[in-house]
Each structure stands twice: as structure tokens, then as C-alpha cells.
N, C-alpha and C positions, 0 to 999 in steps of 0.2 A: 769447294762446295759451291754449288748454286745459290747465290741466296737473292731474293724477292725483297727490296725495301719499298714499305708503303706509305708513301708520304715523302713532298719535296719540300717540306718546311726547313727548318735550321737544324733542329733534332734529325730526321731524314737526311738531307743533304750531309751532316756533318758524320752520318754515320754510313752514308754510303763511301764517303771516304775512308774513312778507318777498317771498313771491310773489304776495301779492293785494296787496301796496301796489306792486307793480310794473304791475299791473293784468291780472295773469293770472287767469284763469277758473279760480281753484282748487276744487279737491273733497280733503277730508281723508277717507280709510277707515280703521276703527279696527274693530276684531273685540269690541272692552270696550266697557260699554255708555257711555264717557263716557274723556276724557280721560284719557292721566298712571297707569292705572290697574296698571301692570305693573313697570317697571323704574324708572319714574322715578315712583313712588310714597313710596318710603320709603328715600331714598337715604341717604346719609350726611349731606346737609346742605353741601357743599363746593363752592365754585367756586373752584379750587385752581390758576392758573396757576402758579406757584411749584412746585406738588407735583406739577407735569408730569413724568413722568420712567415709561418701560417697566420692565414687573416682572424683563423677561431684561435681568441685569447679569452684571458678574463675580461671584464667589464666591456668585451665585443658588442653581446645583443645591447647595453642601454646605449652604447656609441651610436651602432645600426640606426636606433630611432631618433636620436640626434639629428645623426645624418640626413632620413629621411626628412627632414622638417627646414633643411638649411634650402637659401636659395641657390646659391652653386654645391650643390650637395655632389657629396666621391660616393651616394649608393643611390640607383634608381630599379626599382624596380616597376616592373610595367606589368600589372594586372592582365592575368591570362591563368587559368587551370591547368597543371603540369606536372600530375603523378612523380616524375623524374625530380622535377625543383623541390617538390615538398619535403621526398627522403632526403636528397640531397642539402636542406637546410636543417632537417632534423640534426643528420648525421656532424652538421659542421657545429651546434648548437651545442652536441654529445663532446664536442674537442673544445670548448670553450671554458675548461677550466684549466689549471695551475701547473697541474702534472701532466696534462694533455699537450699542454703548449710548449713544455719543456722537451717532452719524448719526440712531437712533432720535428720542434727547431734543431734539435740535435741533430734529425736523421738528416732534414734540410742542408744543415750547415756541413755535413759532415761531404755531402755529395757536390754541395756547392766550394766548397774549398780546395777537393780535389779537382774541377772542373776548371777553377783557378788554374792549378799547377799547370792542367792538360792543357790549357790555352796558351799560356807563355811556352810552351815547347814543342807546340807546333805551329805558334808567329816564328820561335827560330828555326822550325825546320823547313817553314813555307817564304815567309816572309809578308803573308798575307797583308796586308793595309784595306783597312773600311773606313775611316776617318775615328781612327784611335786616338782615344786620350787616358794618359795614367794617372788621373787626380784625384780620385775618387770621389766621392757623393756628400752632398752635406744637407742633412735634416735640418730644415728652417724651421723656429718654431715663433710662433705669433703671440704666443702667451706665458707669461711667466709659469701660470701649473703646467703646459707641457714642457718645459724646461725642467722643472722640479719632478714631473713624472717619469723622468728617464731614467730612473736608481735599478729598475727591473731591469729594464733591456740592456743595460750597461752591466749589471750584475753576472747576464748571459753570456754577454760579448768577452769579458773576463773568463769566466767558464770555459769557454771554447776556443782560446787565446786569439781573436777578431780583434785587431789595432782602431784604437777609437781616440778622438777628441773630442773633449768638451769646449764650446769655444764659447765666447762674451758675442756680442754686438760687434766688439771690433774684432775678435777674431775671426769672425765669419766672414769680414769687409776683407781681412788678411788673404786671403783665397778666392773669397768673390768681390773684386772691386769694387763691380758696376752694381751692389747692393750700398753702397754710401750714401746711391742717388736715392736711396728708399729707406734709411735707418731707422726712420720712427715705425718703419711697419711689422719689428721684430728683435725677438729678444737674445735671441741665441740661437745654438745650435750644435749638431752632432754631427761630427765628418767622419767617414770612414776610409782611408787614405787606400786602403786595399782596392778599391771600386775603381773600374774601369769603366769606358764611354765608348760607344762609336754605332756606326750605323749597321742593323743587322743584316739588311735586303743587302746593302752591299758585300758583308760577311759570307753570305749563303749564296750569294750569286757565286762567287769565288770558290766556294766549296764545291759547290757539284760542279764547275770548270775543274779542278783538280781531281775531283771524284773520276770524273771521264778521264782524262790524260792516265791517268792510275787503272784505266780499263774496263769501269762500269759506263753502263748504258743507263742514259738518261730518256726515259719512254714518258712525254708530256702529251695535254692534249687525252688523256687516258682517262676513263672512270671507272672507279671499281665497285662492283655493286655485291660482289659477297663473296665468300671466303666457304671455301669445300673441305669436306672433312669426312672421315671415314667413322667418325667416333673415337679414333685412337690418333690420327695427325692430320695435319692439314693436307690438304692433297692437292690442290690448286686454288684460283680467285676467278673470278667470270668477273670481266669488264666488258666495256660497248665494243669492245675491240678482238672479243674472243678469247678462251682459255689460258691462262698461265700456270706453269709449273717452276717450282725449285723443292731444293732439299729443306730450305730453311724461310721461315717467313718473320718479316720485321713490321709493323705495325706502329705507326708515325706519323697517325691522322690526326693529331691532338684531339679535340671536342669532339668529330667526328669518330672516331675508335669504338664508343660504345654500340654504335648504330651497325657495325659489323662482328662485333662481340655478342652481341645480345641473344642473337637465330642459333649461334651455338653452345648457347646455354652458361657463356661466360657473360656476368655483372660486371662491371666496376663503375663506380661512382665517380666519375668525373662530368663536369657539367660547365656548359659555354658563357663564359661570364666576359661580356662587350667590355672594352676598351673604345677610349676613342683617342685620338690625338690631331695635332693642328702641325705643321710643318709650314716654316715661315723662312724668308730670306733674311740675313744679319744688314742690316742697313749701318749701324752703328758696332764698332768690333769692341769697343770703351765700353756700350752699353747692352754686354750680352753675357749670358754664362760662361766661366772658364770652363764647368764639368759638367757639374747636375746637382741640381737644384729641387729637393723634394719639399715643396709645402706641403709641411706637415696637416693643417687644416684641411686643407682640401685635397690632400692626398694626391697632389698633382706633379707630376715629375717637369724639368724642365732642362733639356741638355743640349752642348752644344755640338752639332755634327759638322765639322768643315765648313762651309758658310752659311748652315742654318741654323734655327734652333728649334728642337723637335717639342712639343708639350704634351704628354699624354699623362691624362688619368682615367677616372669614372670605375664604376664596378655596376654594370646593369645587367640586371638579370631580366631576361626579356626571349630564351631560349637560344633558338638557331635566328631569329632576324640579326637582318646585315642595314637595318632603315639606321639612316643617317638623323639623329634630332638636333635642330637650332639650339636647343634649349646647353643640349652638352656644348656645341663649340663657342655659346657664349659664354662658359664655365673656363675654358682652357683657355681662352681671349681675356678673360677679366683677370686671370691669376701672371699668363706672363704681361699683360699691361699693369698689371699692379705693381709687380717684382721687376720689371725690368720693360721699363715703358718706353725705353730710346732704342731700346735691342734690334728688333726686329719691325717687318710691314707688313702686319696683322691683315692688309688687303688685299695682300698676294697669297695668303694662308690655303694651304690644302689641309682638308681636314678629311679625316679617315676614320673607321673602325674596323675593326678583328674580334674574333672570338678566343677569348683564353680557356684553355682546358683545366679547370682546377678539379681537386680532390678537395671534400668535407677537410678531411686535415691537410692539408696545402703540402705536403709530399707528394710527389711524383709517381708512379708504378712504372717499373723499370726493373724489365730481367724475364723468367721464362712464366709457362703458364703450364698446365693438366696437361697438354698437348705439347710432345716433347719439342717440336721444330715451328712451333709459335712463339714469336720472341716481342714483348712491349717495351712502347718506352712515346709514356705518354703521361698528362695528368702534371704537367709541368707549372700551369695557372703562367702567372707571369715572369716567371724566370725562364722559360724556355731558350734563350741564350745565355742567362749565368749558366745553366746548369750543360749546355749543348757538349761540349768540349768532354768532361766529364762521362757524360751518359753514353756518347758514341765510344770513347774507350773502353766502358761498360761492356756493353754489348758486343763491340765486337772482341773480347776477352770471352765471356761465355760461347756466344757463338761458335767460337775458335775453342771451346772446353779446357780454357783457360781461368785461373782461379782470379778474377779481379785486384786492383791492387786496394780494393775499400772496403769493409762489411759492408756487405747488403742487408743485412737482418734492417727489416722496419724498411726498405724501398721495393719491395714487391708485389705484387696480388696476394703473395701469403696472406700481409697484413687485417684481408678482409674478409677471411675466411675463418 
């Protein structure tokens, strides 16, 4: 089968692989002139099954305005009218209760765990290296009620059999050394041993170099401006570059996605929520992250990638801009100088932004659509590499009218219909 993937993200790339080892006629379209080069460029560093979980919970919205009010605040939102933003916060407002966030994390966790598996079985079958690490992740927390507030999320993680420790002060120093140098600035924490690290851009670069070797084409440099359709299938894409045809189309633009969904009368509520992050050189190898380090307060990741250490956090809502604000990288500068002040050389720091494609309830849409040979898999927010591994087997399993090895139910477009 022919098949068209649209999008050279992590999601894309990892799924143009898994359908040319199926022996599909793959074609990767990428609008950047090379791989990885947008969202899944400078991500946070996390393949976080464990840290599966939607931003709409309980006591979200009075957090929201919390947040809004902090001075290194993890929400900014940037005053602008935007029909899309308004549903799309109604909708995330409508998941902000108890049994929303259960149904939600379930589905999360369920896609995130098997994404898990897919990943350790195709390091053994590739051998891939991105500057991996298998330590997993430890929730720092700065105050004793978040400490005490952890009985839900641990309650879940039970549920869903997700390996967790509760740790003291020193047992956070047990696994993060270089936090001894900062012990009055926290109380505990929560490791999840299952979490993996490493660099995505280097992940995804790798991918679609094996994608090719496996027989798809990799067509960069490409834009796509719309997607043809007869009313019953898709029938081609018009790009600056002229007409495409396949039998099968893949749809892998994260944030982007709706903007060629929408002319064909297909919604989905996904919406581009900035990220920022700071990439720094390790000066000090004693005074830097073993794995990943999420301040919990300010909801800032902090990992260690081969001789860097990546920091990203923020959640702004601000549309499609890609403007760069002072105000954030002084936010991701004051958290790893706070946490880990020998680490790195804050004055070498590249600092970046991406857009995350989130859903109102932080599941992903992934699988087919009204249109038999239109295929998604998008809406991934910030796991788009926890979940990558996973979701390309997904897909190319239906694709291929293969019965997945996960319940889909509750990862679809169904859901919002």
C-alpha cells in the first residue's frame, strides 16, 4: 500500500518506520528542511509513562489562578481573542472533575505503557542511542502539603500497577546527589523508577535515517496546504510542490492537524500550548541531574542529556506564536540555578520554544476517521515521545487491518463525537 505520512515530528518519523517495515510504500512530508526540527526538537527530555496523567484535574482551575499570580509562574497566558482557545478551555474545564480525570488517565496510561514496551523492543531491535538514561524521574516537592497531597496520584498509580516511591529528603539525595548541595530547598519526593531520559531530536533524527534504509522516502523542504477529498476518501494533498497521491493518508502535524481537518468538516479540539526550555552545557558532572528532575512548583522539568542539561517547562497559551519571552527563560534559569547551581553555564544556554498539541482531556486522538484511508495520531500535548513508540505501532497495525495489541476505546475521534 501507498501510504502518505504527514508530519516529520517523532510521532511521524517513528511511524514512517513501523510502516515501511510493514512494506508499505511510505513517503514522509516535512515543511522543515530535515527531521525533529519543531516540537520534538528541544523537548524536555522525558519518556514519562508514570507521569501520564491530563492537566484537567480537580482543583485545576483555583491552581490556574495560583499560577497566574506567581512570579516564575508554569501558566502564561497572553491576552488575544481566539474562538478555538475559548472551547478549547471550556472543554478542558468540563474534564476537571474526579471521574474525568480517572477515565482520562486511564486511557493515557494505558497507551503510555504499551509505548513503554514498543520502545525497549525496538532499542533491541535497532540498537538506537539518543543519550539514554533508565532512571526514571523524581517529583521534587518544596512543601510539605505537596508532599501530603500525593495520596490521589499514588492511589492511581496503584490502580494501574505504575512502580512508585515515596522518598524523605535523603532519599531524593539517594538518586539525586547533586540536590545535598540544596537540601533546605525541599521536602521530598516521588520517583518513578519506570521513566526513561534521553534526547528526542537525536531519537527522531535516527528514526527517519532508518525509516529510509527500510524504503520510505523522506520528501523535506515540502508544504502542505490541503488535503482533497471526494466526500467519501481522501484523494490527494496539494503542496507548493504539486499534487500527492496514496491509498492511505497519516496526519502527524501535531497543533497543526486541525488547520487541515477543519475545510473538510472534521473538528478536533486540539490546541498549541508553548513550551519553552533552556539547553545548557554540564560544567560540573557532581553538580547536575542523574535523570530528571520535575519541580513540582513550578512545573519545570530538568534532565540530564549526555553533557547537557535540558530545562523545560511553561504552559502558554498564546496560539500559533513561536516569540521567544525573557520573562520565561528567566523562569527555567532561576529553577535549575536554584536546584542545581554548580550544574551547568546558564551563559552558554540556548533557549527555545515548540508548540504542544494538547486535547481538553490530555489524551491523544489516534486511529481512523469518517474517511476510510485518513488515518490520526495527533493531540499528544507533551508526551508526544512517551507515547511515540506506541502510537506508530498503533497505526501501522490498523493501517495494515491489523487488530492492535491495546483497546482503543477512549483514544479516538470517536470520543468526540
Amino acid at each position: 500500500m501507498k501510504v502518505l505520512v504527514l508530519g516529520g515530528g517523532v510521532i511521524g518519523a517513528t511511524a514512517a518506520y513501523e510502516l515501511a517495515g510493514e512494506g508499505h510504500q511510505v513517503s514522509l512530508i516535512e515543511r522543515q528542511p530535515g527531521p525533529a526540527l519543531e516540537t520534538s526538537y528541544a523537548n524536555a527530555g522525558e519518556v514519562s509513562p508514570g507521569y501520564s496523567a491530563p492537566w484537567a484535574g480537580p482543583g485545576v482551575p483555583l491552581k490556574a489562578v495560583k499560577w497566574l499570580l506567581m512570579q516564575h509562574r508554569p501558566l502564561v497566558i497572553r491576552p488575544h481573542f481566539d474562538w478555538h482557545l475559548v472551547s478549547w478551555v471550556l472543554a478542558m474545564l468540563r474534564n476537571c472533575t474526579g471521574a474525568r480525570y480517572e477515565l482520562n488517565k486511564s486511557r493515557m496510561v494505558r497507551l503510555a505503557e504499551y509505548s513503554r514496551d514498543c520502545m525497549v523492543a525496538l532499542r533491541a531491535a535497532t540498537g538506537i542511542r539518543y543519550d539514554e538514561r533508565m532512571q526514571g524521574t523524581l517529583q521534587l516537592f518544596r512543601t510539605q502539603k505537596q508532599l501530603d497531597g500525593t495520596a490521589s496520584d499514588t492511589a492511581i498509580l496503584d490502580r494501574y500497577g505504575v512502580a512508585y516511591q515515596l522518598l524523605s529528603r535523603a532519599g531524593c539525595i539517594e538518586h539525586e546527589p547533586a540536590l545535598a548541595r540544596v537540601r533546605d530547598k525541599f521536602v521530598g519526593g516521588l520517583r518513578l523508577p519506570g521513566d526513561e531520559t534521553g534526547d528526542c531530536f537525536k531519537f527522531t533524527q535516527q528514526m527517519a535515517e532508518m525509516a529510509a534504509e527500510r524504503g520510505a522516502k523522506l520528501r523535506f523542504g515540502v508544504n502542505i496546504r490541503s488535503l482533497l477529498t471526494d466526500g467519501k476518501r481522501i484523494t490527494g494533498i496539494v503542496t507548493d510542490q504539486g499534487r500527492l497521491q496514496a491509498d492511505a493518508y497519516l496526519l502527524a502535524l501535531g497543533s497543526y492537524s486541525p488547520k487541515l481537518l477543519s475545510p473538510l468538516g472534521i473538528e478536533i479540539p486540539v490546541y498549541p500550548v508553548k513550551g519553552y526550555s533552556i539547553t545548557l552545557p554540564i560544567t560540573d558532572a557532581g553538580g547536575a541531574p542523574e535523570s530528571t528532575v520535575m519541580d513540582e512548583t513550578h512545573k519545570v522539568a530538568l534532565t540530564r542529556l549526555g553533557d547537557r542539561i535540558r530545562v523545560g517547562g511553561t504552559a502558554e497559551l498564546a496560539g500559533y506564536s513561536l516569540q521567544l519571552h525573557e520573562a520565561r527563560r528567566r523562569t527555567l534559569m532561576h529553577v535549575v540555578g536554584d536546584l542545581f547551581p554548580d550544574g551547568g553555564d546558564l551563559a552558554r544556554a540556548e533557549f527555545w520554544c515548540g508548540l504542544r498539541p494538547m486535547t481538553p482531556d490530555g489524551t491523544p486522538i489516534v486511529g481512523g476517521t469518517e474517511l476510510p484511508n485518513l488515518w490520526l495520531a495527533t493531540g499528544h500535548g507533551t508526551l508526544g515521545w512517551t507515547m511515540a513508540a506506541g502510537t506508530a505501532r498503533v497505526i501501522a497495525d490498523l493501517i495494515g487491518g491489523r487488530q492492535p495489541a491495546i483497546d482503543m476505546a477512549g483514544l479516538t475521534i470517536d470520543r468526540y463525537r
